[in-house]
Every structure is written in C-alpha cells, then in structure tokens.
SEMILO-410275 format. One record per residue (C-alpha): residue in three letters; x, y, z; residue number from 1. Coordinates in steps of 0.001 Angstrom, whole numbers, m for minus. Example, Ala and Ser with C-alpha at 12.3 -4.5 7.8 and 13.67 -1.06 7.14 Angstrom:
BEGIN
> type  c1  c2  c3  seq
> ALA  12300  m4500  7800  1
> SER  13670  m1060  7140  2
//
This chain:
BEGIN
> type  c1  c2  c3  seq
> UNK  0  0  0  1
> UNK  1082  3491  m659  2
> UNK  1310  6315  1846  3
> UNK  m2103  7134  3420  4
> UNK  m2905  10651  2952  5
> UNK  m5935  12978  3478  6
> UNK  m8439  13617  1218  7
> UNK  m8751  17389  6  8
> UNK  m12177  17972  968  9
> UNK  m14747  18097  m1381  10
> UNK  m15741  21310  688  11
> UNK  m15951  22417  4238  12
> UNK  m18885  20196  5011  13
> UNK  m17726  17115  3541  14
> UNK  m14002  17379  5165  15
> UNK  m14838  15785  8475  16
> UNK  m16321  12578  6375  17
> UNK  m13798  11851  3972  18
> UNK  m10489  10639  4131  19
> UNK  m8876  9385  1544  20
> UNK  m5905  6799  720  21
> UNK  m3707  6013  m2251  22
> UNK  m2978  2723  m3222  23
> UNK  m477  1690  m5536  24
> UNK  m1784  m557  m8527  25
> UNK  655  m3562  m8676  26
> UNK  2118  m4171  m12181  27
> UNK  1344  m7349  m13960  28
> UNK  5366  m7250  m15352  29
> UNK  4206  m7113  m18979  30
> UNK  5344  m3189  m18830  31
> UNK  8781  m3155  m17964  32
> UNK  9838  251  m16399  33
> UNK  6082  1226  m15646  34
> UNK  5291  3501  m12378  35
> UNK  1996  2038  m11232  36
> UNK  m632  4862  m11042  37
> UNK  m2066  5591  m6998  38
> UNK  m5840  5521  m6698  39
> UNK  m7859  7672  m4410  40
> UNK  m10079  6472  m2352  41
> UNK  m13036  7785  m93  42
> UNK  m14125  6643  3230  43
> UNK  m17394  7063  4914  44
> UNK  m18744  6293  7860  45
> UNK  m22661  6815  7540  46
> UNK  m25357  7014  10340  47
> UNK  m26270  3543  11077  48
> UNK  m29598  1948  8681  49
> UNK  m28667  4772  5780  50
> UNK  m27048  3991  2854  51
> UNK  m23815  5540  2825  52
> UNK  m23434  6298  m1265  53
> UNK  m26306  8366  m8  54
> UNK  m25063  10197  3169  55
> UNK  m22237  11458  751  56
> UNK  m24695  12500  m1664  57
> UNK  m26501  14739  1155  58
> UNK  m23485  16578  1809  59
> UNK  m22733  17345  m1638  60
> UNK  m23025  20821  m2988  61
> UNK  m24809  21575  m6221  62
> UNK  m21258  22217  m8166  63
> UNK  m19731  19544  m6528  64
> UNK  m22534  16973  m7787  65
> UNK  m22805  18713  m11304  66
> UNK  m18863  18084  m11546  67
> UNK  m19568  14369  m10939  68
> UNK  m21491  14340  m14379  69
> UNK  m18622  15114  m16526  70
> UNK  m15875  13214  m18056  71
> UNK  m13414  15971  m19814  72
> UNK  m10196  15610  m21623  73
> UNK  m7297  16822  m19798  74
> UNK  m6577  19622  m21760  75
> UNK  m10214  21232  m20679  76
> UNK  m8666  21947  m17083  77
> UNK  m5681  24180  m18529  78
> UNK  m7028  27368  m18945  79
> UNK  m4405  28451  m21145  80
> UNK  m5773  26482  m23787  81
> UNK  m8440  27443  m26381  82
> UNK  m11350  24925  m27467  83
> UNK  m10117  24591  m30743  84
> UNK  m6655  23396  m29380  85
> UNK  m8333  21014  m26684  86
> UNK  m9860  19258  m29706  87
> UNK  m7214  19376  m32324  88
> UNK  m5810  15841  m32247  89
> UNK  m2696  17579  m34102  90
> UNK  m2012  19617  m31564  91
> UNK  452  19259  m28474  92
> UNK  m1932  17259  m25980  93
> UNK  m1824  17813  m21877  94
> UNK  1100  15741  m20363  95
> UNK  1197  16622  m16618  96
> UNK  m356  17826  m14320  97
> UNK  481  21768  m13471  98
> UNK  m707  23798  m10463  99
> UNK  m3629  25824  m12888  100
> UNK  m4877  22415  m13414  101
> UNK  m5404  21724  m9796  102
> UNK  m6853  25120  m9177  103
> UNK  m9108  24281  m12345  104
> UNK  m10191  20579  m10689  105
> UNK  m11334  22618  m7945  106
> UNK  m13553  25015  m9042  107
> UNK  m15376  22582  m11816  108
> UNK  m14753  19032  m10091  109
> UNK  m15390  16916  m13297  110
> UNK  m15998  12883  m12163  111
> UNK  m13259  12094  m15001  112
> UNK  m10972  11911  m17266  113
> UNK  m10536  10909  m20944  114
> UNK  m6842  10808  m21957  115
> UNK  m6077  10371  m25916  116
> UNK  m2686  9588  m27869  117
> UNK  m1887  13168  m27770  118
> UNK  m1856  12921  m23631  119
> UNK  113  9762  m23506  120
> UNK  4051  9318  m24294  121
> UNK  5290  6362  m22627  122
> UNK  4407  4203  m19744  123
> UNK  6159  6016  m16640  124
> UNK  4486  9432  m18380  125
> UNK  482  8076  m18182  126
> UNK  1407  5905  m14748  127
> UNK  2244  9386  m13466  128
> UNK  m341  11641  m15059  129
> UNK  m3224  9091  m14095  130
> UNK  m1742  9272  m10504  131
> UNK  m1330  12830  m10119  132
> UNK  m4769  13600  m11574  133
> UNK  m5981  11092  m8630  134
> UNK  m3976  12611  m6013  135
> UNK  m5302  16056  m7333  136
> UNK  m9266  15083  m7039  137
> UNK  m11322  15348  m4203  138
> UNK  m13163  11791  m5151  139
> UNK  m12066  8784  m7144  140
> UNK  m12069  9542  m10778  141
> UNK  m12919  7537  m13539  142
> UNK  m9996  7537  m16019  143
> UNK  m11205  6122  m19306  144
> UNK  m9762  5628  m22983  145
> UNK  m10493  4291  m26326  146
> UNK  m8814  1024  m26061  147
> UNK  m10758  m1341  m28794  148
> UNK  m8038  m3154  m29910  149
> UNK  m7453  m2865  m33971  150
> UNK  m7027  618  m35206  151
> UNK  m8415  2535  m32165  152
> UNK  m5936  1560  m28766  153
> UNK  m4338  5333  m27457  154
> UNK  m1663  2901  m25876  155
> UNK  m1042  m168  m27795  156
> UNK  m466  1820  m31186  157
> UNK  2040  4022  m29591  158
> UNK  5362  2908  m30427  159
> UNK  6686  3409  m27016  160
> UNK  4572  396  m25502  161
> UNK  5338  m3285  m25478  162
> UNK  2215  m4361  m25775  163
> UNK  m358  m7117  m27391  164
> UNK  m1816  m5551  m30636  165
> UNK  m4787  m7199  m32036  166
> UNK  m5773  m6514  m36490  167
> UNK  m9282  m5972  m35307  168
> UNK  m12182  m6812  m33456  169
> UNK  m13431  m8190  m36546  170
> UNK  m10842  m10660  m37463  171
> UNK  m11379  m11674  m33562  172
> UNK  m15044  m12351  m34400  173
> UNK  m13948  m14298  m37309  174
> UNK  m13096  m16965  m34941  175
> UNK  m16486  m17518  m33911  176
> UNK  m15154  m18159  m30275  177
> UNK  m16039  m15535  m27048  178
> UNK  m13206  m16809  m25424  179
> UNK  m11167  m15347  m27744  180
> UNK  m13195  m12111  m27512  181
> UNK  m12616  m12339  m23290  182
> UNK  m8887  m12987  m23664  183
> UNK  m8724  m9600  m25624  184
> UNK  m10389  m8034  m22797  185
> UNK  m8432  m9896  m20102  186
> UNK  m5300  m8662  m22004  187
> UNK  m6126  m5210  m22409  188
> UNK  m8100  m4617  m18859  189
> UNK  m4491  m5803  m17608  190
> UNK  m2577  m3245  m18816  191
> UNK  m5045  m299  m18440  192
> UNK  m5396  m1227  m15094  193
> UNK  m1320  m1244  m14544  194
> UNK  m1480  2251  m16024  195
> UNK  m4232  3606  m14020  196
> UNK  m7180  3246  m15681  197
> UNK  m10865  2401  m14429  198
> UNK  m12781  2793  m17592  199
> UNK  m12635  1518  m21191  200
> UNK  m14803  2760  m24337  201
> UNK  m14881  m514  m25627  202
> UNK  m16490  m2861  m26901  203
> UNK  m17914  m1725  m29728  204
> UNK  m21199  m3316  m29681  205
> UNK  m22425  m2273  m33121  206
> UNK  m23269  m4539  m35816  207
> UNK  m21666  m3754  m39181  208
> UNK  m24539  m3782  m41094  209
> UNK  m24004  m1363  m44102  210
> UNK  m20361  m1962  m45918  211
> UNK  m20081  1071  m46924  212
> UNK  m19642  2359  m43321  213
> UNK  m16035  3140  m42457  214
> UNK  m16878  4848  m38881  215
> UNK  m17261  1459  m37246  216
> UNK  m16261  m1416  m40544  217
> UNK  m13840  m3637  m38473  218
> UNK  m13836  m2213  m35496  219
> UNK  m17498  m4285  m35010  220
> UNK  m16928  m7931  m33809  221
> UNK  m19193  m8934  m36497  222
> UNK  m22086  m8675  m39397  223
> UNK  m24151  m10593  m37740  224
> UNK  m25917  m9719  m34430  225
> UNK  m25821  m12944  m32733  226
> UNK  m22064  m12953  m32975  227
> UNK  m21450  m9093  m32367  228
> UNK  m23469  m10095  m28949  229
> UNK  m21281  m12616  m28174  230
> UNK  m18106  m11120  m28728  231
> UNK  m19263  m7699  m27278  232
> UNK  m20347  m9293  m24310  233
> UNK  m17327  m11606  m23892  234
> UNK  m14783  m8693  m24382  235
> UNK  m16861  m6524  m21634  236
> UNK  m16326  m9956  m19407  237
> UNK  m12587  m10134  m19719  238
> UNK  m12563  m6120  m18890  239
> UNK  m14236  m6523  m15839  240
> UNK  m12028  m9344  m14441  241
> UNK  m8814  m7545  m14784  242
> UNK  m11237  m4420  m13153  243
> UNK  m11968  m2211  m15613  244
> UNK  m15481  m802  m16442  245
> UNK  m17044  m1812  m20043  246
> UNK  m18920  568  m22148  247
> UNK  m20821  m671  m24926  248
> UNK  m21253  1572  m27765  249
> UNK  m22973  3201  m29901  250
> UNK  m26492  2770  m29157  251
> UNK  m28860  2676  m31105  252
> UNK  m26460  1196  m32968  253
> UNK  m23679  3036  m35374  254
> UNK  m22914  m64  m38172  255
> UNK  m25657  771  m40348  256
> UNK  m25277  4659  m40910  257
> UNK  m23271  5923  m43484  258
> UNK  m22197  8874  m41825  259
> UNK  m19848  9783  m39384  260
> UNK  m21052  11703  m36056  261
> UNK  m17737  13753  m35934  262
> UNK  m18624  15780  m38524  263
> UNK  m22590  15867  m38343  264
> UNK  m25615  13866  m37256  265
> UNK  m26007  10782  m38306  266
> UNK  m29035  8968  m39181  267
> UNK  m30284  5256  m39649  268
> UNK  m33529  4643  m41518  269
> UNK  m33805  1041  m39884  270
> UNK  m37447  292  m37821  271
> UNK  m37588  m311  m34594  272
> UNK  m38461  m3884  m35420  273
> UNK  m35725  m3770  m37652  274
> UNK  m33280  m2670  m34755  275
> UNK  m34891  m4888  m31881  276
> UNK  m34216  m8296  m34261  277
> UNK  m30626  m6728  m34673  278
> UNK  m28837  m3426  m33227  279
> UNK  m30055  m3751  m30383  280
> UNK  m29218  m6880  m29388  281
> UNK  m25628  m6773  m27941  282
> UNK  m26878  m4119  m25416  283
> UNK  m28997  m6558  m24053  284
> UNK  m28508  m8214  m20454  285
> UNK  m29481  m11902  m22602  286
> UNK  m26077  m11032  m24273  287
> UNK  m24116  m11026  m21193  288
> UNK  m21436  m13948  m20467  289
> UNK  m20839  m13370  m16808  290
> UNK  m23279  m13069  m13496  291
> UNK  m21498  m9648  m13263  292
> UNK  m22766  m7676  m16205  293
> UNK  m21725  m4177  m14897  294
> UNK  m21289  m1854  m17718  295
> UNK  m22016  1679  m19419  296
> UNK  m22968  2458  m22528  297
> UNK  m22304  5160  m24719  298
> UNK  m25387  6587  m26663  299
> UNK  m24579  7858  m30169  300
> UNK  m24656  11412  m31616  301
> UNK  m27763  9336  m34465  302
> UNK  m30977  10115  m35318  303
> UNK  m33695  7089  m35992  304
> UNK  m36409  9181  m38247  305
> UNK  m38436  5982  m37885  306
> UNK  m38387  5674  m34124  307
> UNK  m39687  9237  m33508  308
> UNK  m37758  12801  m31945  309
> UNK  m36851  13506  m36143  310
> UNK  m33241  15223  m36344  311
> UNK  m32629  14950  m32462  312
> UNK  m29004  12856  m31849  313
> UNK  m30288  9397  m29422  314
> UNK  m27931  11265  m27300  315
> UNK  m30379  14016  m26617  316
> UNK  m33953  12133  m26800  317
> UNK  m35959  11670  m23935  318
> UNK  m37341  8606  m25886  319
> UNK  m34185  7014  m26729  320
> UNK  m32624  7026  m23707  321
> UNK  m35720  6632  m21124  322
> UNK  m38205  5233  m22946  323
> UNK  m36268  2834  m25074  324
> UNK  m32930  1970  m23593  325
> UNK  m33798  2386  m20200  326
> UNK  m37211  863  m19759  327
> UNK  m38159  m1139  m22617  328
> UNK  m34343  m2635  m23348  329
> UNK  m32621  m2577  m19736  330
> UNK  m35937  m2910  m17971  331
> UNK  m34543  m953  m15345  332
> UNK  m31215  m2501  m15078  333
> UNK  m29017  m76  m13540  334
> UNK  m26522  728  m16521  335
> UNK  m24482  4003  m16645  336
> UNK  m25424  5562  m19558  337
> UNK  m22888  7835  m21027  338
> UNK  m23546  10662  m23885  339
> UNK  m20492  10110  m27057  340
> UNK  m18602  13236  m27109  341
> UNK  m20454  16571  m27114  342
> UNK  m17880  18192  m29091  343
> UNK  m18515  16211  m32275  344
> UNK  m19784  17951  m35134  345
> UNK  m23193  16190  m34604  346
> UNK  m23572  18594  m31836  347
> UNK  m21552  21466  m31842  348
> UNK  m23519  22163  m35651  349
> UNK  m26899  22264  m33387  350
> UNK  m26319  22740  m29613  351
> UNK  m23950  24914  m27529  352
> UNK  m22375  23131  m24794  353
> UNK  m24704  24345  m22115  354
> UNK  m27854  23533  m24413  355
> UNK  m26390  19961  m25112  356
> UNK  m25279  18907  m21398  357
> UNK  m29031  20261  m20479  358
> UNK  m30526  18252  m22695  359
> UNK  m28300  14712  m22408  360
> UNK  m29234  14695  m18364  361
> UNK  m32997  15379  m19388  362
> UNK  m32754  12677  m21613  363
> UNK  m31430  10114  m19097  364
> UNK  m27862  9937  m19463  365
> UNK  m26202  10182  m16389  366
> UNK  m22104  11167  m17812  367
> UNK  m21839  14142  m20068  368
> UNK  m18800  13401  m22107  369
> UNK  m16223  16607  m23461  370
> UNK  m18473  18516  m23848  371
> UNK  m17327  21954  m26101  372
> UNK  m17056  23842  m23591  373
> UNK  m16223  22751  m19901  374
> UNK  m17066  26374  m18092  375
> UNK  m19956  26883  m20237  376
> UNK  m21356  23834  m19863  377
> UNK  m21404  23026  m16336  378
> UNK  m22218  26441  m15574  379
> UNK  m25401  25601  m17766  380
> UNK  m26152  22449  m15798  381
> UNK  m25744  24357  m12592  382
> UNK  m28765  27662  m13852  383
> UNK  m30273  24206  m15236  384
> UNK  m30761  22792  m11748  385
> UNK  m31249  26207  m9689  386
> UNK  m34055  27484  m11827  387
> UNK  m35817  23827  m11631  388
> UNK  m35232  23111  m15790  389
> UNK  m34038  19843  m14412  390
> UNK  m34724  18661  m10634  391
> UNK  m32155  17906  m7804  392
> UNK  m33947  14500  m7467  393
> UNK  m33064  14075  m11564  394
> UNK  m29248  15180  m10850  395
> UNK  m29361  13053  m7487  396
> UNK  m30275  10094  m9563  397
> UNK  m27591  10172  m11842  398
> UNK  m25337  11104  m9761  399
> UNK  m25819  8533  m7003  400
> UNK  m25256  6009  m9945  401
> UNK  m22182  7367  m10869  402
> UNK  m20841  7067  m6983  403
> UNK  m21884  3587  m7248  404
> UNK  m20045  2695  m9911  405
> UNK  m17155  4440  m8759  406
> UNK  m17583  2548  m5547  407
> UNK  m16688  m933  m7825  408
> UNK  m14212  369  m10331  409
> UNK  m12610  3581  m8973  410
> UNK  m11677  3298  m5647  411
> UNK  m14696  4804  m3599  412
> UNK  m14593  3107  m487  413
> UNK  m17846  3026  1683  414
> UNK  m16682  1803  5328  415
> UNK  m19380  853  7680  416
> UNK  m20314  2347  11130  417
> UNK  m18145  939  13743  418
//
C-alpha cells in the first residue's frame, strides 16, 4: 500500500467525512519500467440503517454533484488552452499535471478523465499523469480511454509500448469463439489497469450492417448480431475481471449509418423492429457472459427518423434514452449511460455546450462526455438545476449512480459504522 494521505475535501462540510488513501496498482510485469498509477479512495462512515453512497450524496453541494457528471479531456482543465486546441488531435496534448490544473479541478470538479494519444508518451508518463490527476481530485475519478483493440488503442499503437496488438475486433469475431473475444479483454483490462485506468470505451457493440460504413467497418466484432453479442459481451467480461469498467457503444447502434457523427448527425432509416431483431441486441442483459454484467454504454450522436424525436441525436432524446434503452431494453437494469462526445460535429452544428449537457441529463444519461465547452457547460447544468429546468432529485439520480459505480471500479470506499 502506498502512503495514506488525506483527502482534500470536497468542501468544508464534507471534510470531516472523507479521508482518503492512495494505493499503488501492482504491475502485472508485462510493462517493464512502468510507475503504477495511486488511486484515491473515499471513506465514509454513515449514520447507522442509511445507505452511505447516499449520506455522501446529502453533503454534496450543487457544483460539486454537477462536476460528478462530466468526463473531460485533460486539456479542458488548462485554462491556457483554447477549445479549438483542446480538440485538435494535431495539436500538443496535456502531459502533466500543473498547479492551474489543480486550481481548475477545484472550481469545476469533473468525475473524469478521458486521456487520448496526444496525452500519452510512454508508460512512466500516463502511470504518473493518471496518478497525479488522482492525487489532485477530491473523489475517485474515472480515467477512461479508447482502447478497442485494432485501429483505435491510445496505448497499444504508440510505439513506445510493449504491448499485445490485435488486427481488429473483426478478425477476432472471425473466430467464432467468445473466449477469444474475453482474452482480448483480459489482455487489455491488464494493462489499463497497470497504467491507471478504471474505464474503457470498448467494446464496440455495433453490428456492421451497411459496408459502406467506415466509422465502425472492423472495429465491429461482427455482421451478424448474434455474434457481435457474443463477442461484445465476452470482451466486456474479460474487462471486468482484470477491473476495468465496459462501455458498450454506440447505441442505437452506429454499423448501419453511413455517416460519421464527428462531422454531423447521423441517421439510420432502420425500424424499430428492424433494430430490436438486430442493433439492439448486444446491449442486451441476454447477451451477457458473466453473473457480473456491470457496464455503461455510450449513446450515439444518431438520429432514428423511424423511431420518432426527427433530427434529435439518441444522445439528446428523452425517448431514446428513457423510454427505449432504459425501460423497454434494460428494464430498469441499472446501466451508466454515457452521452459520445459533445464536441462532435453532430452537436456542436446544433447545440452549444450548455444547451447539449441540459438536454443529455434530461434525456437520461447520467455522464456528459467533453463537452465543447467545460465552463460553459457546467455552468449551464448548474442555472439548469437552480431554476428547476431539471430537478435535484433528476441530478441526485444520476449522480448517485455514478458514486456507485465508482464505488466498484474507482476506488470509492464506503466503510461501515463501527
């Protein structure tokens, strides 16, 4: 165990509940040189017969629960840096952590992080950024990245890792064998996990339905939804044995659009019989492979003319989200439902950052991700909340869920009355 240390208080009111420890990840030897990255933890002792996610929840100020909401890049908490240069993937990414980023954690708490090959140089570099940005938070952040596997993995295509590289996810759904697609996630969970990561935006649980799509093409496990289901669910297995948290994406489903949500909506003409028999199958809990099917997933930036809410992203409809995923699909499993980036094209073109982050936590999502606009946007969810637009009992509810799930994969530790 590392050096215990006390939490920086969330505020004032929380600082006589919280303390907080770091504990050093232990390496699995496949990195050689790697620092492994601390991880904060919080622990509360709660009046007896109350649930203790929820006595930290009372305690909580409005900005302080808003920040749990948001997953940012690093480069959003410099404040030397422009939007434009936050996005660019060309651009020099966020490295370290620096003193204005601490003072920037503080005044919008964000729940986590996103870091993306411009952020990451070798393995002692992300071991220590991942830790520091820990050690800087006043609760356990989840650290995520796009690690697929095939053409999308931040650190197995960098050249400065020693690590597994697989072709693609389809060439492992080729081999018509889940284990296969668990070993992938075994192997990568391993090393995100030695790095300091909690959170993977992977699998890809679309089914590539229309060949002319090159968004998703091999990055899905499969043509066919039966096997996409399989693999998806197999990969999200191996992920959550080495402890990292699967997210499924992109409902309603991404393989049979033919454009790409970085540059504008996207739309799919399929039926919703059409995307019950197929899309949405791998989001299903039937497609699970383990008794432990904790997971997010990421709702897509794509409209579904057919299903009602014309031109709105899934990302932004009430009756995607709620009414759909939530209710008729999940039938109230309790899945952390995370928005794709708000600072794609799909909608930047249509929404400003406060109008988009309003919207996404109306619609049921519970983690607005990058949005376009960190200060605007989280100053929009705050107005959003004080002038009742959305309710405290809505933010509490997402919210809450995210503390849960932070409880199992980042560290939150809830310690019973003694």
């Amino acid at each position: 165990m590392g050096p215990t240390r006390k939490l920086r208080g969330l505020a004032g009111v929380l600082a006589p509940l919280l303390l907080c420890a770091c504990a050093a990840v232990a390496p699995s030897g496949k990195q050689a040189g790697a620092t492994p990255a601390p991880t904060a933890s919080a622990t509360i002792r709660p009046t007896p017969g109350t649930d203790s996610v929820d006595v930290l929840l009372q305690r909580m100020t409005l900005r302080q629960k808003v920040g749990q909401l948001f997953i940012v890049r690093p480069d959003a908490l410099d404040p030397d840096l422009s939007q434009e240069e936050i996005d660019d993937e060309t651009a020099a990414g966020v490295c370290r952590m620096t003193d204005a980023m601490r003072q920037s954690l503080e005044k919008y708490p964000v729940g986590g992080i996103c870091q993306f090959g411009k952020n990451i140089t070798d393995p002692q570099q992300i071991a220590a950024f991942n830790g520091d940005l820990q050690a800087s938070s006043a609760l356990p952040l989840l650290i995520a990245v796009d690690e697929e596997g095939g053409r999308v993995a931040r650190l197995a295509n960098n050249g400065a890792f020693d690590l597994p590289r697989y072709e693609s996810a389809l060439s492992v759904g080729e081999t018509g064998n889940p284990e296969a697609a668990r070993q992938m996630g075994r192997t990568i969970g391993a090393y995100l996990r030695d790095y300091g990561f909690t959170m993977d935006f992977a699998p890809v649980a679309d089914v590539w339905t229309n060949p002319e799509n090159t968004v998703i093409g091999d990055r899905a496990f499969s043509r066919d939804e039966q096997t996409a289901a399989a693999m998806a669910g197999a990969m999200a297995q191996g992920l959550r044995e080495e402890g990292i948290l699967p997210t499924y994406k992109h409902f309603p489903g991404h393989g049979d659009t033919a454009q790409d949500s970085h540059d504008g909506l996207a739309s799919t003409d399929r039926t919703e019989d059409e995307m019950r028999e197929c899309e949405w199958l791998p989001f299903l809990r039937e497609a699970q492979t383990a008794q432990d099917d904790t997971r997010a997933i990421m709702v897509g930036h794509i409209a579904a003319p057919a299903l009602g809410d014309a031109g709105v992203p899934a990302s932004l409809s009430h009756r995607m989200v709620t009414d759909i995923l939530r209710e008729q699909l999940l039938a109230g499993e309790d899945v952390l439902v995370v928005t794709d980036s708000l600072a794609m094209g799909a909608i930047t073109q249509q929404y400003t950052p406060a109008q988009a982050s309003v919207q996404a936590l109306q619609a049921g999502c519970d983690i607005l991700l990058m949005p376009a606009g960190l200060a605007e946007a989280f100053e929009g969810v705050v107005a959003a909340v004080e002038d009742g637009t959305i309710t405290e009992t809505r933010l509490d509810e997402s919210v809450r869920r995210i503390l849960r799930y932070k409880q199992q994969y980042a560290g939150l530790q809830v310690a019973a009355e003694q």
